[in-house]
Residue frames relative to the residue before (quaternion, step in Angstrom):
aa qw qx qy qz dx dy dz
X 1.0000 0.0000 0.0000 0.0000 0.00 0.00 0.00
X 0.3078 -0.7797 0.5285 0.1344 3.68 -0.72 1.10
X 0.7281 0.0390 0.0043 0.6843 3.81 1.09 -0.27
X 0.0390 -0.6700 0.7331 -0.1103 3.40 -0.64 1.70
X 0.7445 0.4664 -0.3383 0.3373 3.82 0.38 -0.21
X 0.1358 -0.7838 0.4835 0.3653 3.58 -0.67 0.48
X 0.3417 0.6249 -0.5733 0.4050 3.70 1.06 0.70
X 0.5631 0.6231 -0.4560 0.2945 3.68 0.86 -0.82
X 0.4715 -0.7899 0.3550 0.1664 3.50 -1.10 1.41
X 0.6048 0.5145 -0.4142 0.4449 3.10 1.14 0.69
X 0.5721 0.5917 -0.3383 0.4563 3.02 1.57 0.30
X 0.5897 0.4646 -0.3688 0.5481 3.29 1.81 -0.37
X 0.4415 0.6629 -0.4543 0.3990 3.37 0.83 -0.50
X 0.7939 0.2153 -0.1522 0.5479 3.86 0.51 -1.14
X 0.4389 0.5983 -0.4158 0.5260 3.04 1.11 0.97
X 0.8061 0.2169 -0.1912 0.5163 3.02 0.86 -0.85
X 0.5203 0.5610 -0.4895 0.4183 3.60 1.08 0.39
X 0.3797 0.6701 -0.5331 0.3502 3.84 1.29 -0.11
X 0.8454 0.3147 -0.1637 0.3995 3.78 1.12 -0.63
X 0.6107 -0.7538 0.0884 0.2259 3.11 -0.26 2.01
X 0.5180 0.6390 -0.2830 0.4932 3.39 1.90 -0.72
X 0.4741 0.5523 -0.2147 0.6513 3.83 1.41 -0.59
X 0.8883 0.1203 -0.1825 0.4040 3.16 -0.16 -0.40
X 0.4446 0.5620 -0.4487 0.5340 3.66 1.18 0.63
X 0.5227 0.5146 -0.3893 0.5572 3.54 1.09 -1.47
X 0.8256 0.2127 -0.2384 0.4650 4.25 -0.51 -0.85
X 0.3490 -0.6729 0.6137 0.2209 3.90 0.72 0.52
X 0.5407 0.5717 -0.4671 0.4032 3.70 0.38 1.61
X 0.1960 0.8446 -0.4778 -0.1411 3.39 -1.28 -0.02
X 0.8316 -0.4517 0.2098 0.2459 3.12 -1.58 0.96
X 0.2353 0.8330 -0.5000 0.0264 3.88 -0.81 0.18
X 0.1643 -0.8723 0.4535 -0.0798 3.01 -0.36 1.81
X 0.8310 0.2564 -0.2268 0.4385 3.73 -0.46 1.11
X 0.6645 -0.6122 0.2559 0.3436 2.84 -1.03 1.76
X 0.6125 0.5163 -0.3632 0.4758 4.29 1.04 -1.07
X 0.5940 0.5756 -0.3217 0.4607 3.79 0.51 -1.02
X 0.6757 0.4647 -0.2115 0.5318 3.26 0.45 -2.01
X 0.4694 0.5711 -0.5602 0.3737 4.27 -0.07 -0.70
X 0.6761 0.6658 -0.1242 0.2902 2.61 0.29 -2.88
X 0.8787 0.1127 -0.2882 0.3635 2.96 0.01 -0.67
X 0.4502 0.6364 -0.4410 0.4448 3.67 1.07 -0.31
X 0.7033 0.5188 -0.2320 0.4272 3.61 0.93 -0.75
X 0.6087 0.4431 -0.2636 0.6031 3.82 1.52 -0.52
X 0.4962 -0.8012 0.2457 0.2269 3.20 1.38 0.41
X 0.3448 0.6079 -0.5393 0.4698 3.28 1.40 1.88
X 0.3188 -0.7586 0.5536 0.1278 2.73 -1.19 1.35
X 0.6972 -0.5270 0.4572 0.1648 3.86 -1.01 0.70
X 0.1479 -0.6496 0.7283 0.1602 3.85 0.00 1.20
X 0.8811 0.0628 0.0422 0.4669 4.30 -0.45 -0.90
X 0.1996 -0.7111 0.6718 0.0559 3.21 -0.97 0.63
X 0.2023 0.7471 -0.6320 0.0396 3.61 -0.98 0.19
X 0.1372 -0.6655 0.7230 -0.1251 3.80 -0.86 1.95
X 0.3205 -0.4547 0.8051 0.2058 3.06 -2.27 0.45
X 0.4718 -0.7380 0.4307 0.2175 3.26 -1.07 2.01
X 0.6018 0.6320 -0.2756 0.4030 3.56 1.34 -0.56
X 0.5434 0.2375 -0.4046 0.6961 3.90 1.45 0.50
X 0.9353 0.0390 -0.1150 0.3323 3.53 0.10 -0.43
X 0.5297 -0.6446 0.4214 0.3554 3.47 -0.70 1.16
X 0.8786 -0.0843 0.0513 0.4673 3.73 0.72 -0.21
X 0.6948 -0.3035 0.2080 0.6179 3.83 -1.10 0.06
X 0.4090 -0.6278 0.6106 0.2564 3.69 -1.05 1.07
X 0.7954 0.2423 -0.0261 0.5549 3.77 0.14 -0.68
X 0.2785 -0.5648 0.6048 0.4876 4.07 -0.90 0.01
X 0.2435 -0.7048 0.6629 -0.0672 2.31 -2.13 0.25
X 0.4316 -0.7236 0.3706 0.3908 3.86 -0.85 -0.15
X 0.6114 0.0380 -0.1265 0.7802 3.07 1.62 -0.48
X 0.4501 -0.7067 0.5286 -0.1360 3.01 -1.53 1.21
X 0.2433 0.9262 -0.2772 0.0788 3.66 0.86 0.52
X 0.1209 -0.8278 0.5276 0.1476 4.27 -0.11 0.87
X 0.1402 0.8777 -0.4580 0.0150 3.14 -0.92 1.33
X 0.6408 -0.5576 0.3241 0.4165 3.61 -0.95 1.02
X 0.6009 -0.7288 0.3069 0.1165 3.28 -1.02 0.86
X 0.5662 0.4029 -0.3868 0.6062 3.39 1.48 0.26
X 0.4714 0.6297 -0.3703 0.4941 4.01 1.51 0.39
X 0.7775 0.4045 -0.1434 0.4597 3.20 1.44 -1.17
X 0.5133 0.5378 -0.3236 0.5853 3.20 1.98 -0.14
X 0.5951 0.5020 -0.3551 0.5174 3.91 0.91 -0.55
X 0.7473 0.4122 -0.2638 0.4495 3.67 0.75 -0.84
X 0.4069 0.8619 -0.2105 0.2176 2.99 0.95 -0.19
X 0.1912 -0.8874 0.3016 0.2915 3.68 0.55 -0.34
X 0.5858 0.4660 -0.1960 0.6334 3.01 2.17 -0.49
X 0.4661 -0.6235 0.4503 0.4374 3.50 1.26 -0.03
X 0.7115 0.6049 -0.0547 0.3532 3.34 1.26 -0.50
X 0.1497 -0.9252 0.2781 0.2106 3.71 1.21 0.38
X 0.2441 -0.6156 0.7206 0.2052 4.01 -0.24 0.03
X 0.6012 -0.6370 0.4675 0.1194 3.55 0.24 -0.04
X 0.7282 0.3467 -0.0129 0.5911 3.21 1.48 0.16
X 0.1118 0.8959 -0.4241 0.0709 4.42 -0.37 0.78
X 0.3229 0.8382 -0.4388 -0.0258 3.07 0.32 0.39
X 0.3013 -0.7587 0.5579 0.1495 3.62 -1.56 0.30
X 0.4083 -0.7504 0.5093 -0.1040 2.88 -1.61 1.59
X 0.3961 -0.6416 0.6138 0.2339 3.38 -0.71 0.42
X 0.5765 -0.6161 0.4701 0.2589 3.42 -0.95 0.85
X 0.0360 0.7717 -0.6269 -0.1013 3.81 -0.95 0.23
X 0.6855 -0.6420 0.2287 0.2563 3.17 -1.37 1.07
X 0.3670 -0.7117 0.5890 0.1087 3.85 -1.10 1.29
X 0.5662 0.6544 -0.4628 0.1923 3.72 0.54 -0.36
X 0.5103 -0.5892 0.4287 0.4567 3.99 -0.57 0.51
X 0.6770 0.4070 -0.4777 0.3846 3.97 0.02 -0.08
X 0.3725 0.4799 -0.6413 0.4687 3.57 1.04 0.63
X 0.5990 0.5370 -0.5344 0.2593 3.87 -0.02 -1.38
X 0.0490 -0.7646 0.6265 0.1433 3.19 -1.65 0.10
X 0.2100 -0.8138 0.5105 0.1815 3.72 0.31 1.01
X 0.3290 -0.7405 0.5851 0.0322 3.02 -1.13 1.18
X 0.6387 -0.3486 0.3201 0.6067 4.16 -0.52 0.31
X 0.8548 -0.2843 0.2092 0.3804 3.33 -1.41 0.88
X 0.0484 -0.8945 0.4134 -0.1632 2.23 0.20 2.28
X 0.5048 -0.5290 0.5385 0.4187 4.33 -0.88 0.91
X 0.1662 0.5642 -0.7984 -0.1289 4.01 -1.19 -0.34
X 0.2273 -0.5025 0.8207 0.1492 3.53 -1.98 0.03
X 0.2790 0.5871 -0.7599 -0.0062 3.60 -1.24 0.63
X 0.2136 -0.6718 0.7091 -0.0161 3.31 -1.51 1.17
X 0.2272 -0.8410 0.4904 -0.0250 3.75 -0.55 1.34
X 0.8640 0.1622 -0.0847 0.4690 3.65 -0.22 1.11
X 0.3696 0.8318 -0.3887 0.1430 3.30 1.29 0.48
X 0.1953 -0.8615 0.4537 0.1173 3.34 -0.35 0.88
X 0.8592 0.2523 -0.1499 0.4190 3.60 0.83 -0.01
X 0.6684 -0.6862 0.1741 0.2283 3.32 -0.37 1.72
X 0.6102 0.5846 -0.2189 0.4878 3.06 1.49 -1.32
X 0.6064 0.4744 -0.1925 0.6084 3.96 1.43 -0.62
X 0.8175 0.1872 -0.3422 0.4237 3.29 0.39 0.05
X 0.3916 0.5489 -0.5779 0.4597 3.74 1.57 0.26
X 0.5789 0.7006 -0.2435 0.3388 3.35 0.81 -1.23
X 0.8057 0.3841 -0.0435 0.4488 3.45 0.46 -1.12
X 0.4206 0.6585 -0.2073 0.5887 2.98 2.41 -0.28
X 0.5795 0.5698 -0.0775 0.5775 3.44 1.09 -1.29
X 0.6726 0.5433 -0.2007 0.4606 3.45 0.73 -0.62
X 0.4923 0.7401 -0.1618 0.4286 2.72 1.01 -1.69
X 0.7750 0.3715 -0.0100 0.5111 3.25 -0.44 -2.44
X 0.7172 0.4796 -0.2864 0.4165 4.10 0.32 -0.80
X 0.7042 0.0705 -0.3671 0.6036 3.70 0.63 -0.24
X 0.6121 -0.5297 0.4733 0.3475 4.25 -0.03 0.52
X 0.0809 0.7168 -0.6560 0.2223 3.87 0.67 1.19
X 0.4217 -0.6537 0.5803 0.2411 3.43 -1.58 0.72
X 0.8764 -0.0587 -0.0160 0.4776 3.39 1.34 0.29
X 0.0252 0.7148 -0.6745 -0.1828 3.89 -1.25 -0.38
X 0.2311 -0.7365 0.6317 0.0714 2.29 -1.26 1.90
X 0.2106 -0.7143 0.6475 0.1619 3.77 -1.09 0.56
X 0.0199 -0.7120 0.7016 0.0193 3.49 -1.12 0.81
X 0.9433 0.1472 -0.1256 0.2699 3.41 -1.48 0.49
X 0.1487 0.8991 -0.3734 0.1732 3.07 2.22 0.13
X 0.0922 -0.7421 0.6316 0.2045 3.56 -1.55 -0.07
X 0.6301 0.4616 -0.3738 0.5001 3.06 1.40 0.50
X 0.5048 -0.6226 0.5823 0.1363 3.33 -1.32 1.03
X 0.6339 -0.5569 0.5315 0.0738 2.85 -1.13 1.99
X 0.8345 0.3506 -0.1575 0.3947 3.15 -0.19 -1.19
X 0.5880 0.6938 -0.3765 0.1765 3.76 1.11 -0.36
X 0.7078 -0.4318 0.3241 0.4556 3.80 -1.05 0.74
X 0.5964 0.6063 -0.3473 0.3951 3.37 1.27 -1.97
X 0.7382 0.4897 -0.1396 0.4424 3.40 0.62 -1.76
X 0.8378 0.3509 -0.2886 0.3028 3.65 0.17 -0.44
X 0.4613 0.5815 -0.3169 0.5905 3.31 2.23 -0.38
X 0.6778 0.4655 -0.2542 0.5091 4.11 0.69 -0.84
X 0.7316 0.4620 -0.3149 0.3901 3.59 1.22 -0.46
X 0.2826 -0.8240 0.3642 0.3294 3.17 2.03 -0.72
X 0.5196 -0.6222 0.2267 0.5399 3.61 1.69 1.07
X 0.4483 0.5939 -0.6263 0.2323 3.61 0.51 0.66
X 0.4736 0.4903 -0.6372 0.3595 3.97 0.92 0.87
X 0.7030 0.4452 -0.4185 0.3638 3.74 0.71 0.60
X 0.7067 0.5206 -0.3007 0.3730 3.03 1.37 0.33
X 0.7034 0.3343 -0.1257 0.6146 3.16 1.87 -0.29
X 0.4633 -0.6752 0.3964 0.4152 3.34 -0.52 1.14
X 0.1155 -0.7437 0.6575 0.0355 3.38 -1.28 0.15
X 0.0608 -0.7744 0.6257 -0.0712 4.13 -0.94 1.13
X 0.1566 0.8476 -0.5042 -0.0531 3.46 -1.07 0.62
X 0.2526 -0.7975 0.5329 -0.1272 3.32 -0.51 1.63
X 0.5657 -0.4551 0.5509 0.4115 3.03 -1.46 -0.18
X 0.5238 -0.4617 0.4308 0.5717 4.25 -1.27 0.49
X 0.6849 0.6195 -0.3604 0.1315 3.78 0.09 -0.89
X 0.4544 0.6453 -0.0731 0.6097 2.71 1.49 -1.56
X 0.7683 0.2822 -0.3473 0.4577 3.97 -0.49 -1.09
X 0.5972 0.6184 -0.3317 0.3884 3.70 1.24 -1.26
X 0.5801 0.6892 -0.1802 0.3950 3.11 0.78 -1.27
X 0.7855 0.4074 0.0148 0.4656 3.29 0.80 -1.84
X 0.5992 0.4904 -0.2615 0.5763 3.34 1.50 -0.90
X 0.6376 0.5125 -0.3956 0.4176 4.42 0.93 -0.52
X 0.7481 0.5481 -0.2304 0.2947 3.19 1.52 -0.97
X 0.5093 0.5345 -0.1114 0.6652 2.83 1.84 -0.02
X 0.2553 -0.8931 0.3199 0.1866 2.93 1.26 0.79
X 0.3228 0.7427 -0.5042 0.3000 4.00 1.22 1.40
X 0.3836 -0.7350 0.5054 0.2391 3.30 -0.71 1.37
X 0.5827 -0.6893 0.3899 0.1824 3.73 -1.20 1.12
X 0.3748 0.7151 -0.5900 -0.0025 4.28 0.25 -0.25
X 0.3931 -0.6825 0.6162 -0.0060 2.70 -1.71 1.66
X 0.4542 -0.5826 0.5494 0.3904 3.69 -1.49 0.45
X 0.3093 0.7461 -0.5891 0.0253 3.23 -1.35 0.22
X 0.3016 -0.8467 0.4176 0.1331 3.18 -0.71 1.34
X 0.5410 0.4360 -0.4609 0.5521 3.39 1.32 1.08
X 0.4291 0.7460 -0.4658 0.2061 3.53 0.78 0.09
X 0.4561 -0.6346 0.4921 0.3836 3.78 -0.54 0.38
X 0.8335 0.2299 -0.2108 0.4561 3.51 0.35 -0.71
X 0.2747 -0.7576 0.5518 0.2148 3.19 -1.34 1.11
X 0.8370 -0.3626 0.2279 0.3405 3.22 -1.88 0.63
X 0.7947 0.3504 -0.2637 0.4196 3.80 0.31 -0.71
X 0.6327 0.5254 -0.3202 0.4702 3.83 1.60 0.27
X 0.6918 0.3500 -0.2742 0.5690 3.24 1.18 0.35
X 0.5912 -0.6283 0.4272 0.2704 3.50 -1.41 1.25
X 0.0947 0.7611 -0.6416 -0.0046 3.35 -1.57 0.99
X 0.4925 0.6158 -0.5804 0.2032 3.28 0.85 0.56
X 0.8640 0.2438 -0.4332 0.0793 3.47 0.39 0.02
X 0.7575 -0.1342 0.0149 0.6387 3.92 -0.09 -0.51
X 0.0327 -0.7580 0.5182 -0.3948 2.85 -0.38 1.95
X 0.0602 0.8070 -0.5842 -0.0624 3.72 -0.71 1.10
X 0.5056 -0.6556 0.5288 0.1870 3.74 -0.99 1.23
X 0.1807 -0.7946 0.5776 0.0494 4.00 -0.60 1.00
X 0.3036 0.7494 -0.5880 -0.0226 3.55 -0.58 0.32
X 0.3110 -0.8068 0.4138 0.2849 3.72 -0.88 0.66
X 0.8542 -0.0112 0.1831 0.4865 3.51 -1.92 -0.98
X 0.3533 -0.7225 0.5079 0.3084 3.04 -1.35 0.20
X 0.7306 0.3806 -0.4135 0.3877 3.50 0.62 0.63
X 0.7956 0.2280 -0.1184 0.5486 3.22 1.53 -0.61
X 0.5208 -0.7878 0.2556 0.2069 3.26 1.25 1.03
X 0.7641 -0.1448 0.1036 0.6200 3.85 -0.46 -0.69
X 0.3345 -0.5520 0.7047 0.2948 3.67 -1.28 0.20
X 0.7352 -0.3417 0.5092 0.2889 3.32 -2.20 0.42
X 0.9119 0.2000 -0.1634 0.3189 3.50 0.58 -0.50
X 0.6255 0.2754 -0.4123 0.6025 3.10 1.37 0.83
X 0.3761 0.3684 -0.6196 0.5822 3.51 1.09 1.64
X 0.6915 0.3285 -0.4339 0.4750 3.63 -0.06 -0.55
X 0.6286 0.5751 -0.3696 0.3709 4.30 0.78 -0.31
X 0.6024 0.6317 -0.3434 0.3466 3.03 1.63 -0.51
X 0.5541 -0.4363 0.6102 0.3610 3.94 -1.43 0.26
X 0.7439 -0.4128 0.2883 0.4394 3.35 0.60 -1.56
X 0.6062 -0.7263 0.3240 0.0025 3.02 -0.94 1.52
X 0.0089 -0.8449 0.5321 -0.0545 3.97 0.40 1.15
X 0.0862 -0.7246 0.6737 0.1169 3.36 -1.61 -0.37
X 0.7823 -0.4529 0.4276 -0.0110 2.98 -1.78 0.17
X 0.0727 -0.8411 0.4967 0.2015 3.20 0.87 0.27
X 0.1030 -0.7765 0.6200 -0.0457 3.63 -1.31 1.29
X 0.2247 0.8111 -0.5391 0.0321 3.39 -0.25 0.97
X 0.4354 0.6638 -0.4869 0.3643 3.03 0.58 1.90
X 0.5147 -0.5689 0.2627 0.5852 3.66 0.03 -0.54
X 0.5569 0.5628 -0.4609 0.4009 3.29 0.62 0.54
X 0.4247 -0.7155 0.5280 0.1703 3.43 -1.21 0.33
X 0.8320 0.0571 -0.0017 0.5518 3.65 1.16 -0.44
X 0.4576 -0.7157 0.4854 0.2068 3.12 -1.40 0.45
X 0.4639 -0.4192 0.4942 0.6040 4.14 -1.06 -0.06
X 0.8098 -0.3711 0.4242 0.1632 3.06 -2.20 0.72
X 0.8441 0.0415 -0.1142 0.5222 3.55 0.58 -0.83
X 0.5663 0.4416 -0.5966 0.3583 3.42 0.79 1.30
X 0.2964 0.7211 -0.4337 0.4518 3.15 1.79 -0.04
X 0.8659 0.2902 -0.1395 0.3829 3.60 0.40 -1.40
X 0.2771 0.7027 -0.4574 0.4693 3.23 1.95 -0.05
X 0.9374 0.1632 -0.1710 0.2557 3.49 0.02 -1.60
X 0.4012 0.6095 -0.4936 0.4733 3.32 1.42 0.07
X 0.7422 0.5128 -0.2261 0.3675 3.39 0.34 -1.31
X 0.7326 0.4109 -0.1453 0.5227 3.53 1.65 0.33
X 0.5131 0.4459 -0.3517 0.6436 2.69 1.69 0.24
X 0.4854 0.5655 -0.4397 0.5013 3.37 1.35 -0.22
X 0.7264 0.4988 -0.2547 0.3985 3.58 0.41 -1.38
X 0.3553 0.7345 -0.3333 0.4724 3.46 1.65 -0.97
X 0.8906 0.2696 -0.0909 0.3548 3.26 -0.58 -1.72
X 0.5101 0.7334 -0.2041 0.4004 3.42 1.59 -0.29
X 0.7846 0.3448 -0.1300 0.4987 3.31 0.73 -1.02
X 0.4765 -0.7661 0.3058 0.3042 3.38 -0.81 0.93
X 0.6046 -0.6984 0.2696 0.2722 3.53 -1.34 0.82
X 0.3749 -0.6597 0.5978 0.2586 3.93 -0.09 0.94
């Protein structure tokens, strides 16, 4: 056993990376479970540290540079859920900026403005990876990309779909030059989602979850659709909103049998 103690200081260490300022300061982040942990090894990142309980796994699931077995109430302390999977590893951070993207022929984008909870943007991540977008862009977010919350809720699909986060201007900006027309949710729009063209290079807007789109990525928009709601509600959560646009995109996309 390489760490029987949970005083051992590499266990505080991943303790203290549970808190997002900590892990900005070491330009890393955190990835718990063996599915997550695959994921990413498969988008081709390689693990700075591993750290398993030897009792799920005879040894370092994945290589690694350092390679570490630890007693299971260590892996429950390090844990972020209090709760181990049995498995931790850490990553070096890779770059989010939009001149990574590469748009491919009439390209799908998702951009989702102002998201404030992880569990929505793992979600919308998922999305993302499930109808074959060329990307999610995030602008103005308050949630960290890179967070346990976010990368457990996404189910490692931030390693499988590109992903960029900018400011709305900036992605706008980047999204005209690229000559990709903009539709925004909006549950006052006149036209609904299945009367307007998306097959070609085309990026899907949806906003905050309490105050929805902003003034300026409704006035950025080409044009502005909705949802039909014929309940007593007026909206939907954030990433089923973009679930079904983003599938009516995929809809109109695929050829007709």
């Amino acid at each position: 056993m390489d760490i029987a103690s949970v005083s051992n200081p590499r266990i505080k260490r991943l303790v203290a990376l549970r808190d997002r300022r900590e892990r900005d300061r070491e330009g890393v982040f955190v990835v718990e479970g063996i599915r997550e942990l695959e994921r990413a090894v498969s988008a081709g990142l390689r693990p700075l540290e591993i750290y398993y309980d030897p009792g799920r796994f005879p040894g370092p699931p994945v290589p690694a540079d350092v390679a570490l077995s630890v007693a299971p109430d260590g892996m429950d302390r390090a844990s972020y859920r209090r709760r181990s999977q049995g498995v931790i590893g850490i990553f070096a951070r890779f770059d989010m900026d939009l001149d990574h993207l590469a748009p491919p022929p009439s390209p799908l984008y998702l951009l989702a403005e102002s998201i404030e909870k992880p569990g929505n943007l793992g979600a919308l991540l998922r999305t993302a990876d499930a109808v074959g977008a060329a990307g999610l862009i995030v602008t103005d977010t308050g949630a960290d990309p890179f967070s346990p919350n976010v990368i457990r809720s996404s189910t490692g699909a931030l390693f499988s779909i590109p992903v960029a986060v900018a400011t709305l201007d900036r992605a706008v900006t980047w999204l005209r030059g690229h000559d990709i027309k903009i539709f925004a949710a909006d549950p006052g729009a006149a036209d609904v989602l299945w009367s307007v063209d998306l097959t070609g290079p085309c990026a899907i807007v949806a906003g905050s979850e309490h105050a929805g789109l902003s003034d300026r990525a409704r006035s950025a928009a080409d044009s502005l659709v909705r949802i039909p709601m014929h309940g007593e509600g007026d909206s939907l959560n954030v990433s089923v909103s973009m679930a079904v646009l983003a599938y009516e995109a995929l809809r109109q996309r695929r050829p007709h049998s």
